[in-house]
C-alpha positions in Angstrom: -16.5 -22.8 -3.1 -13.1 -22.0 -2.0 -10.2 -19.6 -1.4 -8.4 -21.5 -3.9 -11.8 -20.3 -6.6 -11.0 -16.7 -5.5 -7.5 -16.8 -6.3 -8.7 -18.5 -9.7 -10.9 -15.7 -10.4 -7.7 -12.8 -9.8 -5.6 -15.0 -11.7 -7.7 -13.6 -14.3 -8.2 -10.2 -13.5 -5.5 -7.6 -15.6 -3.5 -5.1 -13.9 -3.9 -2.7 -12.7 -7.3 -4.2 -11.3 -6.2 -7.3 -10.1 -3.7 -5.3 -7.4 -6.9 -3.1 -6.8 -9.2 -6.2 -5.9 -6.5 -8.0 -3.7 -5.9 -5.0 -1.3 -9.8 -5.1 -1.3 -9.7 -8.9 -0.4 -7.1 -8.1 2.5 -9.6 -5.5 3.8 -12.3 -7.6 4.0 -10.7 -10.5 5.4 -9.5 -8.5 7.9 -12.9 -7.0 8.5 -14.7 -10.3 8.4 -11.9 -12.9 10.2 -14.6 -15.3 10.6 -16.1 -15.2 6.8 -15.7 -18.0 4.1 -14.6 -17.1 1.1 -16.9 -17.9 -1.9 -18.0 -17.0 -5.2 -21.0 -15.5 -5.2 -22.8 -14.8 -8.3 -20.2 -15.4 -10.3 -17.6 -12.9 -8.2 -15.4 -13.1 -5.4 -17.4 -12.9 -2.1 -17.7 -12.8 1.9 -20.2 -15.0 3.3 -21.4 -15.6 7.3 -23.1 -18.0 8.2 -23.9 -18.9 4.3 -25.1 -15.6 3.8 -23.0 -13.7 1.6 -21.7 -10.0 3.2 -19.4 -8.6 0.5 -18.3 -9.0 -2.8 -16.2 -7.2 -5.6 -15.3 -7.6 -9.1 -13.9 -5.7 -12.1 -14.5 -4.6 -15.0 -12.0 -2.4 -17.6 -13.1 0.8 -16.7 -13.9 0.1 -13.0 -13.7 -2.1 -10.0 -16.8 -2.5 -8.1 -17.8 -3.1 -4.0 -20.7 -5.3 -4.1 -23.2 -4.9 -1.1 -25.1 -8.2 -1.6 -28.1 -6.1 -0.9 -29.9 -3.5 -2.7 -30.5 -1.5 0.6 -26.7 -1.5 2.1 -25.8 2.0 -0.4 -29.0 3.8 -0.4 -28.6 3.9 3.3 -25.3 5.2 3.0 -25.5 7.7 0.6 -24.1 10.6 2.5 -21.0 8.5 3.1 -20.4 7.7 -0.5 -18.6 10.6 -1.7 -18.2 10.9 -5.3 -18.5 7.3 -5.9 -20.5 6.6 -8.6 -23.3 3.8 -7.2 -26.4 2.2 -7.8 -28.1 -0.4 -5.2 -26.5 -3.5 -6.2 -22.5 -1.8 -6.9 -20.3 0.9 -5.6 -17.9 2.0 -8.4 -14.4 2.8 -7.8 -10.8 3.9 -10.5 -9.2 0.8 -11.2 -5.9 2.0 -9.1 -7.8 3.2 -6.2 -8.9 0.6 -3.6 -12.0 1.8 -1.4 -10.7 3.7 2.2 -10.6 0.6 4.6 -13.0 3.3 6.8 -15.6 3.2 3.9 -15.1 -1.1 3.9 -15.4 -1.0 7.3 -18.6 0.9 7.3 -20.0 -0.9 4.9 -19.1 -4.4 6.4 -21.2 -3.0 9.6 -24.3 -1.9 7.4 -25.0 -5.6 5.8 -23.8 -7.1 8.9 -26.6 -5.4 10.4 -28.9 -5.8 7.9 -28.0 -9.6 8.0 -28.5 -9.7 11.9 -31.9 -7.0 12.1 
């Protein structure tokens, strides 16, 4: 799995969801420097160590910020807003990338989880 599989995955992606899901790639990369970029599941992903940290995808009415846990958003649910989320996705507009804050934070959660 490669960078070059990510980029074939956007490739496919419409507008305005494909812009959405590559500021969210630049946000993770530069949260996780040291990550490989993978699919995952069938979706663009993070992984350390092989272990995957983050993914996203989209879908037409919705992008989503996947945790690669089901315990990463419950234990953030005061953070999340008015997201609409479930433990596996965090749903976002299709023109509104996720706050590089919220990534961040969210990036430290598995990270820990990964590490605990």
């Amino acid at each position: 799995m490669s960078a070059a599989e990510v980029d074939a995955y956007l490739s496919g992606v419409p507008e305005p969801q494909r812009s959405t899901l590559e500021v969210m790639r630049a946000r993770l990369q530069a949260e996780l420097p040291q990550a490989e970029e993978v699919i995952s599941y069938g979706v663009p992903a993070f992984a350390v160590g092989g272990r995957a940290v983050a993914g996203y995808s989209a879908a037409k009415k919705h992008c989503s910020y996947l945790p690669m846990s089901g315990s990463v958003l419950s234990g953030m649910a005061d953070a999340l807003g008015g997201y609409e989320w479930s433990k596996g996705a965090l749903r976002f507009p299709v023109d509104e990338p996720l706050p590089p804050e919220l990534i961040a934070a969210l990036v430290t959660a598995r990270l820990a989880e990964l590490s605990g």
